[in-house]
C-alpha positions in Angstrom: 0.0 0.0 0.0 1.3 3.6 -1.1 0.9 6.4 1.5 -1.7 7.7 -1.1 -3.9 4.6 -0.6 -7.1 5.5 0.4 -7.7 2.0 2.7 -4.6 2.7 4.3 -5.4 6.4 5.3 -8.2 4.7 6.5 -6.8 2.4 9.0 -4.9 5.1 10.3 -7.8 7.3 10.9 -9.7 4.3 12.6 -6.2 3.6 14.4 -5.6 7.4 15.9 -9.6 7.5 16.5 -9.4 4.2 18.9 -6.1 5.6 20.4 -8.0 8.6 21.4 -11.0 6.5 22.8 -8.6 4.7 24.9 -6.8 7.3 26.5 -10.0 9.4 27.2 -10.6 8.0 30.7 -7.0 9.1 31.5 -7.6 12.2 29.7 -10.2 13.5 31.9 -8.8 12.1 35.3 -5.8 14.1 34.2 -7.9 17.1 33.3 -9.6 17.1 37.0 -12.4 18.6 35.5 -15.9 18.9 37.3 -19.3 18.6 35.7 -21.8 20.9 35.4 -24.6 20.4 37.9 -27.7 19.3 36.7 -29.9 22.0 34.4 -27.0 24.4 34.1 -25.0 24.7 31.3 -21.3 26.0 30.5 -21.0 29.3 28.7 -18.9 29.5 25.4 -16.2 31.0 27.0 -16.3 27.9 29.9 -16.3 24.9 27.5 -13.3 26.6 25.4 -11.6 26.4 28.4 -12.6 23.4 29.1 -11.2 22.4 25.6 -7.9 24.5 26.2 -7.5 21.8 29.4 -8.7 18.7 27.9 -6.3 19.3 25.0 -3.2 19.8 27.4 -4.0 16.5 29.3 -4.8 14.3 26.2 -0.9 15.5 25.3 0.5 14.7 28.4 -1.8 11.0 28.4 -0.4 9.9 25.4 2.9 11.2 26.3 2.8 9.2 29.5 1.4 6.0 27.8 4.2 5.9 25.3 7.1 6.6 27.6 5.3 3.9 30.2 5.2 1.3 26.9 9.4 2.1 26.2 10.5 1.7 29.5 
C-alpha cells in the first residue's frame, strides 16, 4: 500500500480514532475537570476552556502511555 492509498489512510484514521477513545478516561482524570450540575450549562467562554485543558492532558496522556510502553 502507497501512503496515497485511500484503505490505508483509513486504518490510520480508525487507528488514531481508537487511540483517542482509549486514553479518554485518562484524559479527563488528568484534566480534573468537574461537571456541570444538573440543568446548568457552561458558557462558550467555559467549554473553550474546558477544551484549552482537555487538550493539554490528552498531550501529556499519550505522552505518558508511550514513555510507560518504552521503558
Amino acid at each position: 500500500m502507497s501512503a496515497g492509498d485511500p484503505a490505508a489512510n483509513q486504518a490510520e484514521v480508525q487507528r488514531r480514532y481508537r487511540e483517542f477513545l482509549d486514553l479518554m478516561p485518562l484524559t479527563l482524570s488528568l484534566a480534573g475537570l468537574p461537571t456541570s450540575d444538573v440543568g446548568k450549562y457552561f458558557t462558550e467562554e467555559q467549554i473553550e476552556g474546558r477544551s484549552f485543558t482537555i487538550r493539554h492532558a490528552y498531550k501529556a496522556a499519550r505522552g505518558l502511555v508511550r514513555e510507560a510502553i518504552t521503558r
